[in-house]
KEKE-3310 file (N, C-alpha, C; in steps of 0.2 Angstrom, whole numbers, plus 5000, padded with zeros to 4 digits):
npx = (5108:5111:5122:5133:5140:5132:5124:5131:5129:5113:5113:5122:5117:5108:5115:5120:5108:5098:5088:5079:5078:5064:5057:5060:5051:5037:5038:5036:5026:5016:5016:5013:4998:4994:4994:4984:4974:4971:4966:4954:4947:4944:4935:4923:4921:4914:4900:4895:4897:4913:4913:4904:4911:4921:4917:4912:4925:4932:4924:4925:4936:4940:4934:4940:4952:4949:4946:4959:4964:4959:4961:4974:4975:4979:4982:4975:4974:4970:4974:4969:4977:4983:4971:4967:4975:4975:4963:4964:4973:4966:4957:4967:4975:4971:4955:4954:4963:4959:4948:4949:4958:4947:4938:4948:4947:4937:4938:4951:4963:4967:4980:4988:4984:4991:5004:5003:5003:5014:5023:5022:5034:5043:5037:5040:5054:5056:5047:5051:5066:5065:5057:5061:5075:5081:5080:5084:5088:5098:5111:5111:5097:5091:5094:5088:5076:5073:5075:5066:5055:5056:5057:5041:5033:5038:5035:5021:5021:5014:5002:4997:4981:4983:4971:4961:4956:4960:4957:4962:4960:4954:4968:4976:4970:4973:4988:4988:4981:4993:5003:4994:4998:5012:5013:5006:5014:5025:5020:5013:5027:5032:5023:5017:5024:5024:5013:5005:5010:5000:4989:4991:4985:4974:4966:4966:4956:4945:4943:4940:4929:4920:4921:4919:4906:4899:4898:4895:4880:4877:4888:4884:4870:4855:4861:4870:4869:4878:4874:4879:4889:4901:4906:4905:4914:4924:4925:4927:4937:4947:4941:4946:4958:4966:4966:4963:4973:4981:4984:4991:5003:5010:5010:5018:5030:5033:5039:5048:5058:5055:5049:5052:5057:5046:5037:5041:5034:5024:5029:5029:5016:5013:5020:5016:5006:5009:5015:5006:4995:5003:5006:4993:4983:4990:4996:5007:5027:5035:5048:5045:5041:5053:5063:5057:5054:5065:5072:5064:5065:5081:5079:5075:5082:5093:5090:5088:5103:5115:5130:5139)
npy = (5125:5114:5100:5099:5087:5077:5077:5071:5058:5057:5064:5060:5046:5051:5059:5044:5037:5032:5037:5051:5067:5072:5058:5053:5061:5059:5046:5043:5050:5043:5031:5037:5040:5026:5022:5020:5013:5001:5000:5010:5002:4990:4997:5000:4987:4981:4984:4982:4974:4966:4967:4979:4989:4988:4994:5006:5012:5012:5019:5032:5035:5034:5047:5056:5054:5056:5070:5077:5075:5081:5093:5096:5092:5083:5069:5056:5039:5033:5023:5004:4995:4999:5001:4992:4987:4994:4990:4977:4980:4986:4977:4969:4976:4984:4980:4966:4962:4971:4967:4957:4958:4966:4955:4949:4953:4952:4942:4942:4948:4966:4969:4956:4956:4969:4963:4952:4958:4964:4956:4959:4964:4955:4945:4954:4956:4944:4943:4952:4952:4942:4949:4962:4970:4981:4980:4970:4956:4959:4955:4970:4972:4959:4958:4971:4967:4959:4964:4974:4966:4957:4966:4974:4961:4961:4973:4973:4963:4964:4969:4959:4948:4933:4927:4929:4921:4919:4916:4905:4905:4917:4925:4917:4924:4939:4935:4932:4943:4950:4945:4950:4964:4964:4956:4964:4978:4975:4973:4984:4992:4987:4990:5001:5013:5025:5033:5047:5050:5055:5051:5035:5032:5035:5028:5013:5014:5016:5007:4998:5003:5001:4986:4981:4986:4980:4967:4967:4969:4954:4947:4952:4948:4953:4968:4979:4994:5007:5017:5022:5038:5035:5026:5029:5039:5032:5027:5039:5041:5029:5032:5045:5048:5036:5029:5036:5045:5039:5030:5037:5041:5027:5023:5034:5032:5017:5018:5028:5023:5009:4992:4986:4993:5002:4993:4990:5000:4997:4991:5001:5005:4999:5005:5017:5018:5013:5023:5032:5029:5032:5046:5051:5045:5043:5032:5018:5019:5005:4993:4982:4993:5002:4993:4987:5000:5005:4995:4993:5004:5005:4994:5000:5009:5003:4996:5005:5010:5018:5012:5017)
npz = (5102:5089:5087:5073:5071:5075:5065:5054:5050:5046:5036:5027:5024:5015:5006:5001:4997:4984:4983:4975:4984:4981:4979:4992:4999:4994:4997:5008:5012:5005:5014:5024:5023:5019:5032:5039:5034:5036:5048:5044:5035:5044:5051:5042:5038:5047:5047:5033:5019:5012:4996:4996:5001:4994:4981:4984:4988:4977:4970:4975:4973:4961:4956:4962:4955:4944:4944:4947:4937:4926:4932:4930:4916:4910:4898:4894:4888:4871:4863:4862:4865:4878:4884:4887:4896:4907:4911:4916:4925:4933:4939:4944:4953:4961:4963:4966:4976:4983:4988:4994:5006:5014:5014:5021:5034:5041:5048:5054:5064:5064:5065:5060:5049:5044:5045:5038:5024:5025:5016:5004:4996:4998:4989:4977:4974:4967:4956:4951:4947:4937:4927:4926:4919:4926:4939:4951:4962:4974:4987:4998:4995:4999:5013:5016:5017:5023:5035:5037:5038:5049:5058:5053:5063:5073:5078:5081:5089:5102:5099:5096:5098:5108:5111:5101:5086:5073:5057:5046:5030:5029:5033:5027:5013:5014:5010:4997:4992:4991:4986:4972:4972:4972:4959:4951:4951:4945:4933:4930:4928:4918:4906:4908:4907:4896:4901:4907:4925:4933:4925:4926:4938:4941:4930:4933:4943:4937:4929:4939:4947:4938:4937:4949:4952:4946:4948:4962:4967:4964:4970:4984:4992:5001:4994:5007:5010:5019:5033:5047:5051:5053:5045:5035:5035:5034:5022:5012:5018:5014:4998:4995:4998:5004:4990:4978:4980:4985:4976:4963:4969:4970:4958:4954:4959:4956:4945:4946:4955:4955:4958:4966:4976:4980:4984:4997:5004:5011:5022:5029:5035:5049:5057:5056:5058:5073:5077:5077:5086:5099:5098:5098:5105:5117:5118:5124:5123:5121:5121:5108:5100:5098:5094:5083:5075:5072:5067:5055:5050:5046:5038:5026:5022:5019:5008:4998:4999:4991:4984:4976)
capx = (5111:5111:5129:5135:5144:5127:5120:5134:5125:5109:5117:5128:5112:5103:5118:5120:5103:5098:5081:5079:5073:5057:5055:5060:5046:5033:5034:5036:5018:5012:5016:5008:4992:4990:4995:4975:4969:4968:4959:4947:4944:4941:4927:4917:4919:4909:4892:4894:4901:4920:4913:4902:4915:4929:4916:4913:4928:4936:4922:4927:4944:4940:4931:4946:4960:4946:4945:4965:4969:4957:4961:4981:4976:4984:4981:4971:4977:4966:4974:4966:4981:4985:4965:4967:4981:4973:4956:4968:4977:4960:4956:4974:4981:4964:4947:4955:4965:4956:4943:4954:4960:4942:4935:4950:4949:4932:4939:4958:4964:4971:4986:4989:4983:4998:5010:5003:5003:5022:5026:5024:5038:5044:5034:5041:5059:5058:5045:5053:5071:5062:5055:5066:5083:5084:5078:5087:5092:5106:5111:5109:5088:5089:5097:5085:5068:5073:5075:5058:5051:5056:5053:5033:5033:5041:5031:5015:5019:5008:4995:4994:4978:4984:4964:4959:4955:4962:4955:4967:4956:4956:4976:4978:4965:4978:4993:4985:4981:4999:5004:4991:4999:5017:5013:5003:5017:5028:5018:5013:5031:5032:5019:5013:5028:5022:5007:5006:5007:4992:4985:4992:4984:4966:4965:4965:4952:4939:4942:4942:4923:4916:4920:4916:4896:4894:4899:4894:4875:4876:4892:4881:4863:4855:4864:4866:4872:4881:4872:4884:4894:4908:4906:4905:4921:4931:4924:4927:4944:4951:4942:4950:4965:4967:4964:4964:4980:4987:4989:4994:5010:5011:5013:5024:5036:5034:5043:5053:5062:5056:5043:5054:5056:5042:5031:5044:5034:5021:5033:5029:5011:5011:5025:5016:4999:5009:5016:5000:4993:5007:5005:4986:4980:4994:5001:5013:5032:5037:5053:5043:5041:5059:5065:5052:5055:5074:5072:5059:5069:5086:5078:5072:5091:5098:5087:5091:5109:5118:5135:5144)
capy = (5124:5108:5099:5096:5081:5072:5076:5068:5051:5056:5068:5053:5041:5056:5056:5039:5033:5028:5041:5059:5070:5072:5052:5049:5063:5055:5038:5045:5052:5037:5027:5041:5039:5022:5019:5021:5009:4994:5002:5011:4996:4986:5000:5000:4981:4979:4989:4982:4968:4969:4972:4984:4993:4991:4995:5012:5015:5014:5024:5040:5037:5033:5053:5060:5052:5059:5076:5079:5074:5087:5099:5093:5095:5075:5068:5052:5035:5031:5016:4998:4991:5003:5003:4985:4983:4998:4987:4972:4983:4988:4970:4964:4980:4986:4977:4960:4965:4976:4963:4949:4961:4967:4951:4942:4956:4952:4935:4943:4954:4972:4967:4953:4960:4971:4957:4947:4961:4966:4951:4961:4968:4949:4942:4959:4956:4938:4944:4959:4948:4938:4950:4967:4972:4987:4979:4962:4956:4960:4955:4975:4973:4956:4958:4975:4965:4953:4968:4977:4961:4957:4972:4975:4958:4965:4980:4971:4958:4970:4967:4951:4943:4928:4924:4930:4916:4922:4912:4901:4907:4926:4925:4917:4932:4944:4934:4933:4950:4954:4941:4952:4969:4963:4957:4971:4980:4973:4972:4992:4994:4985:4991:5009:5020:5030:5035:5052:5047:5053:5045:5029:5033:5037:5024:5008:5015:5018:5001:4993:5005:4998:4978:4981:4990:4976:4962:4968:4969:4947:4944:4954:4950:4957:4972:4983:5001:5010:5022:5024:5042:5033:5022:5033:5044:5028:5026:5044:5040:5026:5033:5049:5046:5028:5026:5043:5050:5035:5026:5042:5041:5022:5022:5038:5027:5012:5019:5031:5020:5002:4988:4983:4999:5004:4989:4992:5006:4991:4989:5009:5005:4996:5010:5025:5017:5012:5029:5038:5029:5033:5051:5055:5039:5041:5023:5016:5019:4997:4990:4982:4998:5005:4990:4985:5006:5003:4988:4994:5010:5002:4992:5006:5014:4997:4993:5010:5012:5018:5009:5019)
capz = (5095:5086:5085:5067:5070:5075:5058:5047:5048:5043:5029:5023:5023:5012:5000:4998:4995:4977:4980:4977:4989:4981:4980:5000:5002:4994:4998:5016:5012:5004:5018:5031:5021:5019:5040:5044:5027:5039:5054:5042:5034:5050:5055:5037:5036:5053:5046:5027:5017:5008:4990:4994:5006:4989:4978:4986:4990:4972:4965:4978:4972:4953:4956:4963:4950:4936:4944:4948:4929:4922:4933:4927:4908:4908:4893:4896:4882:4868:4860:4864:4870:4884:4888:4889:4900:4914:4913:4918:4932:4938:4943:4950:4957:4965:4967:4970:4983:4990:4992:4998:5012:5018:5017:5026:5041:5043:5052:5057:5067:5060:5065:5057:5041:5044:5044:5030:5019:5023:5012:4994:4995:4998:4981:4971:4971:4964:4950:4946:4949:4932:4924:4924:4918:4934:4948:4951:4967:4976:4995:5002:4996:5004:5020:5020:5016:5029:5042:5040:5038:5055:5060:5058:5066:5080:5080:5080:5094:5108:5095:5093:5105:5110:5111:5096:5084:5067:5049:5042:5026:5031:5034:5016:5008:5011:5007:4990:4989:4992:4978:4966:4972:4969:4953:4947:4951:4939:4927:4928:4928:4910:4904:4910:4905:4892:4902:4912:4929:4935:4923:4928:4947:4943:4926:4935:4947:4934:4928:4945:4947:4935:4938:4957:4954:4941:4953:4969:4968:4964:4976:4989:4990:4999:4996:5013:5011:5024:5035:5052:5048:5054:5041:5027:5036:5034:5015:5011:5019:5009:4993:4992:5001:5003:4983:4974:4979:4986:4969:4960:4971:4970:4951:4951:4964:4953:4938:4946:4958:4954:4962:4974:4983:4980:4990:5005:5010:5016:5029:5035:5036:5055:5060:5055:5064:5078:5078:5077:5093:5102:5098:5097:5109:5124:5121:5130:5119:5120:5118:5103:5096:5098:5091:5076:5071:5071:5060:5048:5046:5044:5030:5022:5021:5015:5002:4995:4998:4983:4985:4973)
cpx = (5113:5120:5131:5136:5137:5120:5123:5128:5118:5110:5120:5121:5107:5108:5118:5115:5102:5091:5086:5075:5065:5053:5053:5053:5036:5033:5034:5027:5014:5011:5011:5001:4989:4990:4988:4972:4966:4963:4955:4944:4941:4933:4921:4915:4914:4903:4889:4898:4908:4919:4908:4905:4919:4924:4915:4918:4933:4931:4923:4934:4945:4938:4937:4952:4956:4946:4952:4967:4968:4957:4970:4982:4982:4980:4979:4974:4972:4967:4970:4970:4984:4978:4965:4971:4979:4968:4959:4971:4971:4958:4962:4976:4974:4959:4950:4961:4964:4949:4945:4955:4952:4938:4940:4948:4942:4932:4949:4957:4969:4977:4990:4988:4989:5002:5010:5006:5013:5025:5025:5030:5043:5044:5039:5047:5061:5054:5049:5063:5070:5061:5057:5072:5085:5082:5080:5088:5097:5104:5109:5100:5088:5089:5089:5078:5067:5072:5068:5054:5050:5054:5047:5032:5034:5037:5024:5014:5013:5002:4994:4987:4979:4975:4961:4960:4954:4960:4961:4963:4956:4963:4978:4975:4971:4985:4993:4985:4989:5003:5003:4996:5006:5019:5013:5010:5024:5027:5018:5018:5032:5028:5016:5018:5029:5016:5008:5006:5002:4986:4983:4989:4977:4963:4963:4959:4946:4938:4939:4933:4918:4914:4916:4907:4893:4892:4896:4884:4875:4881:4886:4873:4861:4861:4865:4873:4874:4875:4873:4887:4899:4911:4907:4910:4926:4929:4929:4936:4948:4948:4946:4957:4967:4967:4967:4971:4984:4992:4993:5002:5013:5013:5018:5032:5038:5041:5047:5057:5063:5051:5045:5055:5052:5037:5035:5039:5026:5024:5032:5021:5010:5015:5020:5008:5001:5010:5010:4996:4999:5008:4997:4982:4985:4996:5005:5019:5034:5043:5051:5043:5047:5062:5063:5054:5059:5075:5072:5065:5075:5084:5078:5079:5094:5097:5086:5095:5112:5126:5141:5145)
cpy = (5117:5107:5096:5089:5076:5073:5075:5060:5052:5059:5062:5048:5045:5056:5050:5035:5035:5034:5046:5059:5071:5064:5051:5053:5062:5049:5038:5046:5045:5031:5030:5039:5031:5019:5017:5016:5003:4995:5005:5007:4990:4989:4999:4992:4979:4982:4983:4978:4972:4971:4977:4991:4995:4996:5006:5017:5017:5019:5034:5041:5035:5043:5056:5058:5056:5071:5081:5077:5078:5093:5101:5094:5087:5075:5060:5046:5032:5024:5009:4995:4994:5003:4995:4983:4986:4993:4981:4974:4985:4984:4966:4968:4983:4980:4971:4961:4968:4972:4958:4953:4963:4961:4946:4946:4956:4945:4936:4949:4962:4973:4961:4954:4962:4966:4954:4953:4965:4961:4953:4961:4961:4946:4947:4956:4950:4940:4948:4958:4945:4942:4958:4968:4976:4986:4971:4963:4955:4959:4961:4975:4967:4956:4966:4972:4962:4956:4968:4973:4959:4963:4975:4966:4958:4969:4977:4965:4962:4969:4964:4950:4937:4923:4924:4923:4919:4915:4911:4904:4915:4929:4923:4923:4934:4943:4933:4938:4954:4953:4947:4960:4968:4963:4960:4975:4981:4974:4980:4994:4993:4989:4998:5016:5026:5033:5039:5048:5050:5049:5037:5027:5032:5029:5018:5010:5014:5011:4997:4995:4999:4989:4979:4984:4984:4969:4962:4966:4958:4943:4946:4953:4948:4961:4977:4989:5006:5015:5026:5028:5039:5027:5026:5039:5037:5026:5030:5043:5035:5025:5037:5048:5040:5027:5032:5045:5045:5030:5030:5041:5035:5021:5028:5031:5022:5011:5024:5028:5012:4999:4988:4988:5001:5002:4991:4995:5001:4989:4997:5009:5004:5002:5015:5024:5017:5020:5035:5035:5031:5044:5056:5051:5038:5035:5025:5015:5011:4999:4987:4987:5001:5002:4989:4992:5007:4998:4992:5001:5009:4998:4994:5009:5008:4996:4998:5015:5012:5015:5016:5028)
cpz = (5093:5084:5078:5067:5070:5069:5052:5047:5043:5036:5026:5022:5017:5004:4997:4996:4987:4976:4981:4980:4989:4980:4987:5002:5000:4994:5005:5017:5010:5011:5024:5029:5020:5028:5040:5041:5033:5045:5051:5037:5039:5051:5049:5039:5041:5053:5039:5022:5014:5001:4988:4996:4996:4982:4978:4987:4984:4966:4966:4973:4965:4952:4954:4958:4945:4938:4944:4941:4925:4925:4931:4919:4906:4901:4892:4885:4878:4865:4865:4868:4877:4888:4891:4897:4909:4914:4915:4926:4937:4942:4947:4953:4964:4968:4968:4977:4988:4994:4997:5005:5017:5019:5022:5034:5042:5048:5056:5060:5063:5060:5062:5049:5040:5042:5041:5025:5018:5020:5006:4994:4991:4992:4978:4970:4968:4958:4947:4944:4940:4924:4920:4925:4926:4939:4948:4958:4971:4986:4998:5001:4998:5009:5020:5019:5023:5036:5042:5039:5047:5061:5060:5061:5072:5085:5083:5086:5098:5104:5096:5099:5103:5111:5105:5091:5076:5061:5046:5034:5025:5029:5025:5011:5007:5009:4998:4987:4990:4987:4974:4968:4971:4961:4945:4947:4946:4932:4924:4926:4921:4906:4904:4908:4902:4894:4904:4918:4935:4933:4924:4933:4945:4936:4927:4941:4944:4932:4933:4949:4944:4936:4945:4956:4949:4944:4961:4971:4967:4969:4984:4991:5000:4999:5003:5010:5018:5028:5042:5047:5049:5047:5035:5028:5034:5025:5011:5012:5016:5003:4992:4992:5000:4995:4975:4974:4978:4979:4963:4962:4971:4963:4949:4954:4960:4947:4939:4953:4960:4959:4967:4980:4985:4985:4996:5007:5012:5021:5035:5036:5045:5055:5060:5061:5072:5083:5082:5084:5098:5104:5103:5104:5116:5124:5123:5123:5124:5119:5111:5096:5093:5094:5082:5072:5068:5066:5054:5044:5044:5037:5025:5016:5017:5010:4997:4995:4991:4986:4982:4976)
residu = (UNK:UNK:UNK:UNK:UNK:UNK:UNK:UNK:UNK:UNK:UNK:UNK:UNK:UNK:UNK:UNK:UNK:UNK:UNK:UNK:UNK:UNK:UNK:UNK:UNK:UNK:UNK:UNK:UNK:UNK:UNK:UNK:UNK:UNK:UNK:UNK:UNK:UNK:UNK:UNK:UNK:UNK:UNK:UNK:UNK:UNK:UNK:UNK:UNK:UNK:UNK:UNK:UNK:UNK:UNK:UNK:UNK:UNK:UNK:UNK:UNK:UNK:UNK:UNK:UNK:UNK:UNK:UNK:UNK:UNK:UNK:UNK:UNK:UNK:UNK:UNK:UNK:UNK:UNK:UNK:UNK:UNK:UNK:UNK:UNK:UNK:UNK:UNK:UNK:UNK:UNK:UNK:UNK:UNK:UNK:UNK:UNK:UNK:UNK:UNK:UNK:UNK:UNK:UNK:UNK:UNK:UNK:UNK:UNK:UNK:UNK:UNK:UNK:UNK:UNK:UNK:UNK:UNK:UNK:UNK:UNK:UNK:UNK:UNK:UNK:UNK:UNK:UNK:UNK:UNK:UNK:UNK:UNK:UNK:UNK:UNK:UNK:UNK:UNK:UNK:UNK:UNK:UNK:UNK:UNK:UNK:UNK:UNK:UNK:UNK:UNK:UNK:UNK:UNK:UNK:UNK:UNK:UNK:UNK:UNK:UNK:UNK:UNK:UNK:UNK:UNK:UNK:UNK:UNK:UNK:UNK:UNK:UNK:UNK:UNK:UNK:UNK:UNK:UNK:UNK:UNK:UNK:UNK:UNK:UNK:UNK:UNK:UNK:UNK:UNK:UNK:UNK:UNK:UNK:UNK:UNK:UNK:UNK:UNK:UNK:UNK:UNK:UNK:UNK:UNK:UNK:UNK:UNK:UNK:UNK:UNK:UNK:UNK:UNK:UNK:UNK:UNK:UNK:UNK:UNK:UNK:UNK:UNK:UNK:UNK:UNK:UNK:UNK:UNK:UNK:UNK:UNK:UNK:UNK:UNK:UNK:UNK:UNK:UNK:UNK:UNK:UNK:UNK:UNK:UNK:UNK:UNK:UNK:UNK:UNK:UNK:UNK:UNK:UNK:UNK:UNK:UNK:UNK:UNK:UNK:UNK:UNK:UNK:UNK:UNK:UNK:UNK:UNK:UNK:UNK:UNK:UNK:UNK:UNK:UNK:UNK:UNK:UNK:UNK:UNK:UNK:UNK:UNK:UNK:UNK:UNK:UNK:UNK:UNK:UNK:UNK:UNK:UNK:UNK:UNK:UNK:UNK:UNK:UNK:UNK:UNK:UNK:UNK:UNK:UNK:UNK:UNK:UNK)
# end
């Protein structure tokens, strides 16, 4: 039988956070699903260049956002200035990022990917610091960036090869595409409120299709199309998942609990992977591990402690 006492903490952590339950449990999802983004982009990238990987990948998951809104009975936005603003978001929140990231890990390791890209969260609270009344920053979101900051850095050492010869160029890619996923962020937050949010989920994808099949054939010549299954399992995996679900729950998150908590859950991306080899792959549980989870999770709690 389970002893009460050692379940006031985590009950007192459940109260006092700033999420609802049905927030903590999909950004928990969102975080398990994108764990794998960077190792199934490692395997597509090593058959297939990065914009025909993104281009592919946002056409699976522009399918899937159009097939879950009409099977949802959403209501999809006619005016100009709202078609405008998703055609804008499909270029900064999507296809440039998502190229910047495939093309830098085509010169970094998948680990370092990780730990550049734990820096959104980093960018968000100064844009969103500038540009929203409800998310400002306060010492408990810093002190808690600061943890899981340090904490996939932690997690990630065992990663690192000390031989590997990581792109000063590469490394910049995705600190840019972290930049662009920060900013998008704010700006969806300004900007997207009145939309269904599935709509908001699938809407930037179709935009972000169309620029990537228009570009891709002249960024890529030739063109080379995938023809490894494994290749076209990790496609299939970060269109429907990686892309289709995942931004449905990224723009509910955005506007129902804000940017900057939102990007944290780039801090549960190395953990859930570290996790998932640890499980499925018989690694060895670290001192790294223990600590970096302890971090990251502790951040977690902090930066959506409700005080009151």
């Amino acid at each position: 039988m389970l002893d009460s006492h050692r379940l006031v903490p985590f009950s007192l952590i459940w109260q006092r956070s700033s999420l609802k339950p049905k927030d903590w449990f999909l950004f928990i999802l969102l975080g398990t699903i994108w764990s794998a983004s960077f190792l199934w982009i490692k395997i597509a990238v090593s058959e297939i260049g990065p914009f025909a990987l993104v281009a592919f990948r946002v056409t699976f998951g522009a399918l899937t956002g159009i097939l879950v809104t009409l099977f949802a009975r959403a209501r999809w936005p006619g005016d100009r200035a709202t078609i405008l603003t998703f055609s804008l978001l499909g270029v900064t929140s999507v296809a440039i990022p998502f190229v910047l990231i495939s093309w830098g890990e085509k010169t970094i390791d998948s680990a370092v990917a990780s730990i550049l890209n734990a820096t959104t969260p980093l960018f968000t609270i100064f844009i969103a610091h500038v540009f929203l009344h409800d998310d400002r920053i306060t010492p408990p979101k810093i002190l808690g960036l600061a943890l899981g900051f340090g904490g996939v850095v932690v997690l990630m050492l065992q990663e690192l090869d000390p031989n590997s010869h990581n792109s000063v160029l590469g490394q910049a890619a995705v600190l840019v595409a972290s930049f662009f996923y920060a900013a998008s962020s704010v700006y969806a937050r300004l900007k997207t409120g009145h939309v269904p949010g599935l709509v908001c989920g699938a809407a930037p994808l179709v935009s972000a299709s169309l620029a990537m099949w228009l570009i891709t054939p002249i960024a890529e010549r030739p063109l080379s199309l995938p023809h490894l299954p494994i290749t076209w399992l990790a496609l299939l995996w970060l269109g429907i998942l990686g892309s289709g679900l995942a931004l449905m729950l990224w723009y509910y998150l955005i506007h129902a609990i804000g940017p900057t908590r939102t990007t944290v859950v780039s801090y549960i991306f190395p953990l859930g992977g570290v996790i998932l080899g640890v499980i499925f792959l018989k690694e060895a549980l670290t001192w790294n591990l223990t600590l970096g989870a302890a971090l990251i999770i502790s951040s977690v709690v902090v930066v959506n402690w409700n005080r009151r």
